[in-house]
Phi, psi and omega in degrees: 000324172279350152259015168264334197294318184304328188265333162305302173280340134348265155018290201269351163335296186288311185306303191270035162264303217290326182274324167302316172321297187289278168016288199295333192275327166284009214333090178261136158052013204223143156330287219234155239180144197283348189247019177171176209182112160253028198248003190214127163330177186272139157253142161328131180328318215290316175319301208282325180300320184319308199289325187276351178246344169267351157283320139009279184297299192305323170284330176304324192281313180312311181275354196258324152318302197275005150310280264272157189281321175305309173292330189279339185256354168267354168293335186246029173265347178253321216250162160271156200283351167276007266185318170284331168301277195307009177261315150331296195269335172306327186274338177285294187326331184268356150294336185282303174324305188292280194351282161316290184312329187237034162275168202232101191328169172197068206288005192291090187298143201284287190209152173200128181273105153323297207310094151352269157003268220287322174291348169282324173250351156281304207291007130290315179272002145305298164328297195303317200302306198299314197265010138302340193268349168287302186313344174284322185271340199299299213319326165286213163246106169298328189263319156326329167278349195254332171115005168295254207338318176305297213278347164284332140014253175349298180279331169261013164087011216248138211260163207266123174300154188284145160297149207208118193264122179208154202236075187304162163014274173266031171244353190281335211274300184217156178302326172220093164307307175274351150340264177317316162303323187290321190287331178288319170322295189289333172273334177262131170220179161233008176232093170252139213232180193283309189325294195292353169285328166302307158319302197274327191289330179240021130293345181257346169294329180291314181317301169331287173293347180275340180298275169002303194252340186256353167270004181290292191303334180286313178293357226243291185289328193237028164051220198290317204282340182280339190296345196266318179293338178289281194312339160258345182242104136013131200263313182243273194293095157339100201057034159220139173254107165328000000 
């Protein structure tokens, strides 16, 4: 039971970084903000990009380790194996944090749309992104990726099933949906200022390289058959190959 109770506050953890997230980036309703801050003085451009590509890094270096197979097998000689997702994603939330607390605005706008229209249909196509990227974990198993379903397992004495590769709905179209939903999130705006270009461009630079390192581990578990679904289904973009 306490290790459901632990994968439950993971759980809600991860929920509410994630919902301060779409917020800071849309900036609704929140103090701080990809464009403003009352928690840090103005810094020089050159300071504040600095600060904002090592939060970046720090989160990207966080989540792309601790993927990684070496590290989870050296994480499950200390953690229990029900147990490791939700060490995961609780562990994911304090880079996702800092980032928001401590990013530093760079408020100089890029581009900004007049258009009654136009600002209207991005701030739909913000909206669409954040909920394909919930609907995206639906399409798989959700609480499985989050790290519930192992420690309720458990608990309910029930032996953990083999993996097993499928490609439901938006997986038949690309390989990584919710990918591709996170870049529609970070790019549609209808004010893109330099901070949120600092922001989408180098979370999508990170998307890239994590594509990269997580299809490796894919070819690694499921062989020939993912290599034949690679070769045919497109990676971000419905009919275009990268």
């Amino acid at each position: 039971m306490a290790g459901l109770l632990f994968a439950g506050f993971a759980y809600l953890c991860f929920n509410i970084v994630s919902a301060v997230l779409a917020l800071f980036l849309a900036g609704l309703w929140l103090p701080i903000t990809v464009d403003a801050s009352i928690l840090w003085p103005p810094q020089s451009p050159w300071l504040a990009g600095a600060i904002d590509l090592g939060l970046i890094a720090l989160f990207g270096l966080q989540h792309s380790v601790m993927a990684r197979q070496g590290f989870k097998r050296w994480l499950g000689a200390v953690v229990p194996p029900h147990l490791l997702r939700a060490v995961y994603v609780l562990v994911t939330c304090l880079p996702l944090a800092l980032l928001v607390i401590c990013w530093q605005p760079l408020p100089a706008t890029i581009w900004r749309s007049t258009d009654p229209f136009v600002i209207t249909l991005l701030w739909i196509l913000y909206g669409t992104g954040w909920l394909l990227v919930v609907a995206s974990t639906h399409m798989i198993d959700h609480f499985e990726l989050f790290g519930v379903t192992q420690p309720f397992r458990h608990w309910r004495g029930k032996p953990a099933p083999l993996d097993d590769f499928r490609t439901p709905y938006l997986y038949r179209h690309v390989r990584h949906p919710l990918y591709f939903s996170m870049l529609i999130a970070f790019w549609a705006t209808p004010q893109m200022s330099l901070g949120h270009l600092l922001f989408a461009g180098g979370m999508s630079a990170y998307i890239l390289v994590g594509i990269a390192f997580e299809e490796r581990d894919l070819v690694a578990a499921f062989g020939d058959r993912y290599r034949a679904y690679r070769a045919r289904v497109p990676a971000l973009i419905p009919g275009i190959r990268l």
